[in-house]
VEXTOR-753021 format. One line per field, with one value per atom (N, C-alpha, C, O, CB): residue in three letters; atom name; x, y, z. Coordinates in Angstrom, 1 decimal. Each point is the difference from the previous one (the first is absolute). Glycine has a CB too. Example, Ala and Ser with C-alpha at 12.3 -4.5 7.8 and 13.67 -1.06 7.14 Angstrom:
% VEXTOR-753021
residu = (ala / ala / ala / ala / ala / ser / ser / ser / ser / ser)
atome = (N / CA / C / O / CB / N / CA / C / O / CB)
x = (13.2 / -0.9 / 0.9 / 1.0 / -2.9 / 1.5 / 0.9 / -0.8 / 0.5 / 0.7)
y = (-5.7 / 1.2 / 1.2 / 0.0 / -1.2 / 2.3 / 1.1 / 1.1 / 1.1 / -1.7)
z = (7.8 / 0.0 / 0.0 / 0.7 / 0.5 / -1.9 / 0.0 / 0.8 / 0.1 / -2.3)
***
This chain:
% VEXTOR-753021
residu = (unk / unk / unk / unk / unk / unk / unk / unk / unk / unk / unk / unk / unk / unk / unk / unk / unk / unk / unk / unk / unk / unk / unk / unk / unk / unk / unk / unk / unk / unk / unk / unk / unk / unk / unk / unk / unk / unk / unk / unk / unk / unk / unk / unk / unk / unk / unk / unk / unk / unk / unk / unk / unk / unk / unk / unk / unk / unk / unk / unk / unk / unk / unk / unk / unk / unk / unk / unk / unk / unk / unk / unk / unk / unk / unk / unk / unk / unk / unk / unk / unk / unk / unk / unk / unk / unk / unk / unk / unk / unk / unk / unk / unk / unk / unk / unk / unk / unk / unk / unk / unk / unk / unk / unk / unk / unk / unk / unk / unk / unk / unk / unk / unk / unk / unk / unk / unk / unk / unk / unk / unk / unk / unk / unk / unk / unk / unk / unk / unk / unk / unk / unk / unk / unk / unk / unk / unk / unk / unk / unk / unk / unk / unk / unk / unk / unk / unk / unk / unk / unk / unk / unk / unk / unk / unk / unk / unk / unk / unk / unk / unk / unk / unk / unk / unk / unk / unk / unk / unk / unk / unk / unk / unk / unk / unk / unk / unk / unk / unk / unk / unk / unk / unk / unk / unk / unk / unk / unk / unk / unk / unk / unk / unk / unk / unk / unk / unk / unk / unk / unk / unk / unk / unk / unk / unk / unk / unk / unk / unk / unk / unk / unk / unk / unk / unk / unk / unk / unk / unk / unk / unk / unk / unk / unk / unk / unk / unk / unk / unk / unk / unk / unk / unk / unk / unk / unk / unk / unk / unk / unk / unk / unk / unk / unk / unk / unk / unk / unk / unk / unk / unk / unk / unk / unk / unk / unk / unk / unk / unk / unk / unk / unk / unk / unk / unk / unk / unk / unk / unk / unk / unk / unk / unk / unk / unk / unk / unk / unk / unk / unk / unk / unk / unk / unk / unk / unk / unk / unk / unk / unk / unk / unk / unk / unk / unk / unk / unk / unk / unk / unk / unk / unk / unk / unk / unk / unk / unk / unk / unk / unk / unk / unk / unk / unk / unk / unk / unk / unk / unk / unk / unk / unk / unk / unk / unk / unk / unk / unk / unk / unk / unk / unk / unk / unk / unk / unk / unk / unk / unk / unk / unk / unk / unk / unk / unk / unk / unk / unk / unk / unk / unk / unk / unk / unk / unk / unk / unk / unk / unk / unk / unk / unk / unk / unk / unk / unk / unk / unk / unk / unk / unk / unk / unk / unk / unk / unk / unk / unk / unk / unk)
atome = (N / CA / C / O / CB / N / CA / C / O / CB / N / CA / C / O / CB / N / CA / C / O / CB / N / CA / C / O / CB / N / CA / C / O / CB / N / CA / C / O / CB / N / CA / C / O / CB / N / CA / C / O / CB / N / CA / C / O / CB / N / CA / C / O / CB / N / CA / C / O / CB / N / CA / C / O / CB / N / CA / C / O / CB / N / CA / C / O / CB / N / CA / C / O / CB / N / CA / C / O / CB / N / CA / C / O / CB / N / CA / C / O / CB / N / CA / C / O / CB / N / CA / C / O / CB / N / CA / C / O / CB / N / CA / C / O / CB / N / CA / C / O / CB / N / CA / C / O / CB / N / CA / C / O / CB / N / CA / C / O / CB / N / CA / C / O / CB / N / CA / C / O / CB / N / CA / C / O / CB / N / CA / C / O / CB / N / CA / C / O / CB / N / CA / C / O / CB / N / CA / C / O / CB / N / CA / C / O / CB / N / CA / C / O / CB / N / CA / C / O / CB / N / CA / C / O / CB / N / CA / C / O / CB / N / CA / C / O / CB / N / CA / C / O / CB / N / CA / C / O / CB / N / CA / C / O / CB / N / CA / C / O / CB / N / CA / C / O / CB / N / CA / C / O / CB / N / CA / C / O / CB / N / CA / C / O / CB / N / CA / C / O / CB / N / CA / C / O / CB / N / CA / C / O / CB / N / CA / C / O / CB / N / CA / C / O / CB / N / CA / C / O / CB / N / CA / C / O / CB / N / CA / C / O / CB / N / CA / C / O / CB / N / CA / C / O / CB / N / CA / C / O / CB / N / CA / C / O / CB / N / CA / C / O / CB / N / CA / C / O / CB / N / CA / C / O / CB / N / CA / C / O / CB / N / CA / C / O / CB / N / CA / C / O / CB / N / CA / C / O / CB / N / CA / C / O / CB / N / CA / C / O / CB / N / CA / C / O / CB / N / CA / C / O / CB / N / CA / C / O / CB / N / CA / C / O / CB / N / CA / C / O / CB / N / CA / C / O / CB / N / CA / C / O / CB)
x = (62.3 / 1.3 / 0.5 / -0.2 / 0.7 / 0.2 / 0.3 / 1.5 / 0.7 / -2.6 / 2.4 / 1.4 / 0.4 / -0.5 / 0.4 / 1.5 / 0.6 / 1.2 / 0.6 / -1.3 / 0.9 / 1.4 / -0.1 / 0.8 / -0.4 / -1.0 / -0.5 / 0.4 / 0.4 / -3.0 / 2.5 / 0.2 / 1.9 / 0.8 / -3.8 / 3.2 / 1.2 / 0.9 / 0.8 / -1.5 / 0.5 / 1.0 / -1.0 / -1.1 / 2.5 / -0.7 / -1.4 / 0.6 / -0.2 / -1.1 / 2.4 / 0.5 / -1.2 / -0.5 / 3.4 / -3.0 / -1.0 / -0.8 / 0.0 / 0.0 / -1.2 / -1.2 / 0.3 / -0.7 / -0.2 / 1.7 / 0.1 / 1.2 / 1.1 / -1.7 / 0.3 / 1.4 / 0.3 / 1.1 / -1.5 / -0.1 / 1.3 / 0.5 / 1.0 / -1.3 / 0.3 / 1.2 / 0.9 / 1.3 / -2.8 / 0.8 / 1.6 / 0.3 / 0.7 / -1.6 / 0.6 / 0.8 / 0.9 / 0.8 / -2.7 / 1.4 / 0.8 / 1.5 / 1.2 / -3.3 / 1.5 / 1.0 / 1.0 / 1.1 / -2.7 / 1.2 / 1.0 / 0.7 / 1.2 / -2.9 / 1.2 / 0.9 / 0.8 / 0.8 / -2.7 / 1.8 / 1.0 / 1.3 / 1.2 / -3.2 / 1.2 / 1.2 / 1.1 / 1.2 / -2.9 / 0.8 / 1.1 / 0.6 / 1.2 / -2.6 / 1.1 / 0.4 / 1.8 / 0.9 / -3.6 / 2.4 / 1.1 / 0.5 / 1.2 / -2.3 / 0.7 / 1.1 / 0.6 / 1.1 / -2.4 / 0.7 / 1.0 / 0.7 / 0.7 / -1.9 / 1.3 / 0.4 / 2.0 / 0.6 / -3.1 / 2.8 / 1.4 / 0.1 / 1.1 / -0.5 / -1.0 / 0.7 / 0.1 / 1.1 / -1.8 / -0.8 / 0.1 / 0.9 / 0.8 / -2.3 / 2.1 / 1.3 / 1.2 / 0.8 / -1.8 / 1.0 / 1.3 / 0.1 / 1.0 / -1.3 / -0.9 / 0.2 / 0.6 / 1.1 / -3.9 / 2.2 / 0.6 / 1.0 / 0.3 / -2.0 / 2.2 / 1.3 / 0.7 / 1.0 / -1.5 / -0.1 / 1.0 / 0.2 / 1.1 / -1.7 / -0.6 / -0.2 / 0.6 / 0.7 / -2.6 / 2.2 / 0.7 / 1.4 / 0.3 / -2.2 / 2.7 / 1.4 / 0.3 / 1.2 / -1.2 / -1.0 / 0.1 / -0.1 / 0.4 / -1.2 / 0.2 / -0.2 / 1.1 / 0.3 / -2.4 / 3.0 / 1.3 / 1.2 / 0.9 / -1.8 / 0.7 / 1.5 / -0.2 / 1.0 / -0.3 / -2.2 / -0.4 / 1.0 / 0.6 / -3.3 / 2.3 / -0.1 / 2.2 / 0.8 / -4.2 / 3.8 / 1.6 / 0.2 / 1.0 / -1.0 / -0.4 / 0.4 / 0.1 / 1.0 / -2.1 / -0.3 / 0.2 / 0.9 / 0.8 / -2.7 / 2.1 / 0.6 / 2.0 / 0.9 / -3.6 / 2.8 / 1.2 / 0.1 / 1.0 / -1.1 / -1.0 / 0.5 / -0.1 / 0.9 / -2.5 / 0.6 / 0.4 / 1.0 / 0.1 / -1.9 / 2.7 / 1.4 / 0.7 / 0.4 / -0.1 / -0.2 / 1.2 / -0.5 / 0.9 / -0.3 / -1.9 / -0.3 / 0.7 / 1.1 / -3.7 / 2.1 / 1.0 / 1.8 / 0.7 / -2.8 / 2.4 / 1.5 / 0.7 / 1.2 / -1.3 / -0.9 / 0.3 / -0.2 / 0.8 / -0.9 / -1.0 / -0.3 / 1.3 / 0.6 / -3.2 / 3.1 / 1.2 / 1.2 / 0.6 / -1.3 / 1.1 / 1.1 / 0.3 / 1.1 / -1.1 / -1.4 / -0.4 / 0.2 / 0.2 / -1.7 / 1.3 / -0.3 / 2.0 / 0.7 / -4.5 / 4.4 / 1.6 / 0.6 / 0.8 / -0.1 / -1.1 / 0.9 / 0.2 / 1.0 / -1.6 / -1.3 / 0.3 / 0.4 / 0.3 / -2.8 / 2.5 / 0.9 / 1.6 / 0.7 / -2.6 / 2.2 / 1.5 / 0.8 / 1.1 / -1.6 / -1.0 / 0.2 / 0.2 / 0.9 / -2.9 / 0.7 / 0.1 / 1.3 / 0.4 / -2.6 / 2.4 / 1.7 / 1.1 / 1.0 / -1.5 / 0.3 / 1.3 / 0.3 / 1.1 / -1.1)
y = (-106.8 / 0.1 / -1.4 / -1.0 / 3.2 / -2.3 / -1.5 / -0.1 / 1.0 / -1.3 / -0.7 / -0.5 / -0.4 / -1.0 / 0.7 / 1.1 / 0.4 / -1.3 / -0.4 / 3.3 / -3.6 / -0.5 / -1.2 / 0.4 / 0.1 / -1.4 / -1.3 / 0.7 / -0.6 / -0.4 / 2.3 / 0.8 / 0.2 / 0.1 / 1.9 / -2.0 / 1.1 / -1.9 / -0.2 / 3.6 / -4.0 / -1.5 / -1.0 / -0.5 / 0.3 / 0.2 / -1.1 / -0.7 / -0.8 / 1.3 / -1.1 / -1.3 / -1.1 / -1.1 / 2.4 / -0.2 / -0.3 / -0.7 / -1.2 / 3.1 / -1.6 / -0.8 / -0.7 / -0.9 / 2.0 / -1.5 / -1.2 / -1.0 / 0.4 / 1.4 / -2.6 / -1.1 / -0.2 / 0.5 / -1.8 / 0.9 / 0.0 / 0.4 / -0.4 / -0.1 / 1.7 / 1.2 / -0.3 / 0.0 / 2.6 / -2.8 / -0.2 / -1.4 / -0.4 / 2.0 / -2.4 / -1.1 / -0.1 / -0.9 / -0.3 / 2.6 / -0.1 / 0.8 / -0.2 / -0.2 / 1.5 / 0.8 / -0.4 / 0.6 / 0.8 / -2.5 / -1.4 / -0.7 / 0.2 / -0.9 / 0.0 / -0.6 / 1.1 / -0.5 / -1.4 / 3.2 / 0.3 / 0.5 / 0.1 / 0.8 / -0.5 / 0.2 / -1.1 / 0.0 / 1.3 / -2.4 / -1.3 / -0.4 / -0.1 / -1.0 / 0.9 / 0.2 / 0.8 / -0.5 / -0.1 / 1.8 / 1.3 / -0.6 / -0.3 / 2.6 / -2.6 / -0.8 / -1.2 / -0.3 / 0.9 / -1.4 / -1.1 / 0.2 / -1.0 / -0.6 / 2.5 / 0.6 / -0.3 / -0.5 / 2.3 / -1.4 / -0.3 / -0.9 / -0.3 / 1.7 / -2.3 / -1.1 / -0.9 / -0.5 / 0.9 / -0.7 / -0.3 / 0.2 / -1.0 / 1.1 / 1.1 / 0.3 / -0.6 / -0.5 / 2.2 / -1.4 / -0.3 / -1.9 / -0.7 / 3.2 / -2.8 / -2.2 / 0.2 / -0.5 / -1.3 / 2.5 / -0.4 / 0.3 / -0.5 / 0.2 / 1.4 / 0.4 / -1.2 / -0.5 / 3.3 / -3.4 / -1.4 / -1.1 / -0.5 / 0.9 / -1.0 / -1.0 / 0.3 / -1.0 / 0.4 / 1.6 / 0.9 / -0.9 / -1.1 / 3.8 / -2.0 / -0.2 / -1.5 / -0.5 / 2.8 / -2.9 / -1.4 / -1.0 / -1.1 / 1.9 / -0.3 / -0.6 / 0.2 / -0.7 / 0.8 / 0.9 / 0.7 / -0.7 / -0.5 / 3.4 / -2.9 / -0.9 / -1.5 / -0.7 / 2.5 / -2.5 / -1.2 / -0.7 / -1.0 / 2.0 / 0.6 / -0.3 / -0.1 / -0.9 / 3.3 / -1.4 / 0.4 / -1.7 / -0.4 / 3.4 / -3.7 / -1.1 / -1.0 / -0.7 / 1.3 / -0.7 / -1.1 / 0.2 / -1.0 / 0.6 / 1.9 / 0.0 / -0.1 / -0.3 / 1.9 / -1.5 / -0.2 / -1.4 / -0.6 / 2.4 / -2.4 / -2.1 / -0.2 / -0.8 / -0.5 / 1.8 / -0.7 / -0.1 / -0.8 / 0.8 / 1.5 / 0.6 / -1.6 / -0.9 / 4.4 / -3.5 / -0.8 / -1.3 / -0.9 / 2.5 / -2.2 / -1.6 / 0.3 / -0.5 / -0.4 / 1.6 / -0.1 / 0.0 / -0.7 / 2.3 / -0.9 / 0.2 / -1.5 / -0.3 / 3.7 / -4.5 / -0.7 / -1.3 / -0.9 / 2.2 / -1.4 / -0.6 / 0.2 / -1.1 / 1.3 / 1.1 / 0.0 / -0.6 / -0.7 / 2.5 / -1.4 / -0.8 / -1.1 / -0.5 / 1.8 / -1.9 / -1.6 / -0.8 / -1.2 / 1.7 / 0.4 / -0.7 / 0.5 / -0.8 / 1.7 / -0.1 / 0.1 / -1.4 / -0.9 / 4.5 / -3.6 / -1.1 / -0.9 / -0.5 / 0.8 / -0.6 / -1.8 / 0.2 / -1.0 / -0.4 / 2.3 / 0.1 / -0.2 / -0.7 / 1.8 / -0.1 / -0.4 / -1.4 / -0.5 / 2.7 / -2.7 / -1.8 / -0.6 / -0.7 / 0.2 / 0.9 / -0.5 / -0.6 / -1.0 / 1.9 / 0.5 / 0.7 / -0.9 / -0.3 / 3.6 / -3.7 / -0.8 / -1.2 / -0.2 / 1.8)
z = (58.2 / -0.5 / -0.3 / 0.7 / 0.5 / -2.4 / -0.4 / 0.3 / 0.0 / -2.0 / 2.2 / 0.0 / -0.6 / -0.6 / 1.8 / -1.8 / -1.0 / 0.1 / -1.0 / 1.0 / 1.5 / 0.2 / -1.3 / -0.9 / 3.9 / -3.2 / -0.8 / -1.7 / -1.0 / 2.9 / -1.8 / -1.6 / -0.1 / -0.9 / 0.9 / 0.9 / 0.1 / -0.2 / -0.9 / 3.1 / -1.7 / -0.2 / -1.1 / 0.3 / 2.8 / -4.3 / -0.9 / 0.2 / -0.9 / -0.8 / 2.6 / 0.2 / 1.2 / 0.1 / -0.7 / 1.2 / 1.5 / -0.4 / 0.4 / 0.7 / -2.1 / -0.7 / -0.5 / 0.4 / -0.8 / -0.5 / -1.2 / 0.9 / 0.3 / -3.1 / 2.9 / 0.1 / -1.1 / -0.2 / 1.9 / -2.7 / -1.1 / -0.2 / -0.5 / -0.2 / 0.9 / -0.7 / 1.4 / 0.0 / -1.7 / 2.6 / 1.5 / -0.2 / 0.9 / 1.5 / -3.3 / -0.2 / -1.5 / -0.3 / 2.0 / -2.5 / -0.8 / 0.4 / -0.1 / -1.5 / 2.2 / 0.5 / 0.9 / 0.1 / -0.5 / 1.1 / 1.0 / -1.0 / -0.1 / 2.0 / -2.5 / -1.4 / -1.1 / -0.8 / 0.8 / 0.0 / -0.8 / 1.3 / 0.0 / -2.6 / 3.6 / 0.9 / 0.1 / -0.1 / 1.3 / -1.0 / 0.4 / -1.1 / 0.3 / 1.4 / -3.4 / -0.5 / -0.6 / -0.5 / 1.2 / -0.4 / 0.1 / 1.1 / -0.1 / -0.7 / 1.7 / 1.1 / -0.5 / 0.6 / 1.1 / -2.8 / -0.1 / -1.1 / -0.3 / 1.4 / -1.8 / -0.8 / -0.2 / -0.9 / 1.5 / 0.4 / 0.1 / 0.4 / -0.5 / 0.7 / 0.7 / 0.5 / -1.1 / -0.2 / 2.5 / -3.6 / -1.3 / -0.3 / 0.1 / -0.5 / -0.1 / -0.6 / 0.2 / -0.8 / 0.6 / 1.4 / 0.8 / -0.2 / -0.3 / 2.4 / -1.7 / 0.0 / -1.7 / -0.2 / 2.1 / -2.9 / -1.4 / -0.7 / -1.1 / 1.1 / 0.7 / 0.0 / 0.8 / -0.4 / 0.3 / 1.2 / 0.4 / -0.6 / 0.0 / 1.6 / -2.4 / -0.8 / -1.0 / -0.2 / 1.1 / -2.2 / -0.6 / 0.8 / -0.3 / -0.1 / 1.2 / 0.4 / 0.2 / -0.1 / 1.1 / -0.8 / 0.3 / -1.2 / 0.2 / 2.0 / -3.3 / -1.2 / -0.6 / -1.0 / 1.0 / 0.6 / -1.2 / 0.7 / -0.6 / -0.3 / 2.2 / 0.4 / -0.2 / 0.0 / 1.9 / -2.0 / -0.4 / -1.6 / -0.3 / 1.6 / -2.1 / -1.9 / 0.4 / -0.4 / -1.8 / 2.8 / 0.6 / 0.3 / -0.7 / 2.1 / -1.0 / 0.8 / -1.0 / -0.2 / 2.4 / -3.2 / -0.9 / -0.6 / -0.2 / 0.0 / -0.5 / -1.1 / 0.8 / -0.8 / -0.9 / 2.7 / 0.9 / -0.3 / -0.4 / 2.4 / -1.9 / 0.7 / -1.6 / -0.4 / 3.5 / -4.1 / -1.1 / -1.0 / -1.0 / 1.6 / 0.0 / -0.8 / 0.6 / -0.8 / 1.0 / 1.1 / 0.8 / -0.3 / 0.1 / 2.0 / -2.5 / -0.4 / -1.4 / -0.2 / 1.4 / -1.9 / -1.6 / 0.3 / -0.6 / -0.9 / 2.5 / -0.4 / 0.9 / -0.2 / 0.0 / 1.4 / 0.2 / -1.1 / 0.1 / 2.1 / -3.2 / -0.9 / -0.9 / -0.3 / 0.7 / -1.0 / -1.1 / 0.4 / -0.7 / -0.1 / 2.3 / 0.6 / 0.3 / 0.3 / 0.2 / -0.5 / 0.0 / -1.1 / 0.0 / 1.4 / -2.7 / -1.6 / 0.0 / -0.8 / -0.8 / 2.1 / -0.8 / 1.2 / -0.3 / -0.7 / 2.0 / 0.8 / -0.6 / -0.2 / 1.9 / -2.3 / -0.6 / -1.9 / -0.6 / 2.7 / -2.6 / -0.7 / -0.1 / -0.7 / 0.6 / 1.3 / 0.2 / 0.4 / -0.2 / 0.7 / 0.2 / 0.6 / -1.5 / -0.4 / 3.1 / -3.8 / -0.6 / -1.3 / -0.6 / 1.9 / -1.1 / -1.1 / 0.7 / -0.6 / 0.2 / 1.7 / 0.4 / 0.4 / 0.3 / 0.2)
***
């Protein structure tokens, strides 16, 4: 009588297929945490682009108030 156990798991025989079948598991495991860091990097690039575009409103509006002062020095 032959032994059937070696038939019944084809993972048992072949290592590659149990090292592919380890890499797609781990894989599906990092699955989200991926997501999740680039959904971070995502939020962190958008309050980054929020920030420039904040400091470079307030450099222009200190630059215009700077160009009417010496205007007005100059008018007087």
């Amino acid at each position: 009588m032959t032994d059937n156990s070696a038939n019944a798991n084809p993972f048992a025989r072949d290592p590659q297929r149990r090292i592919a079948a380890a890499t797609a598991t781990g894989m599906n495991a990092l699955k989200p945490i991926v997501h999740f860091q680039v959904s971070l990097l995502r939020m962190w690039a958008d309050s980054i682009e929020r920030f420039t575009d904040s400091y470079q409103k307030g450099l222009e509006e200190t630059a215009t108030s700077v160009e009417e002062k010496s205007d007005k020095e100059r008018a007087a």
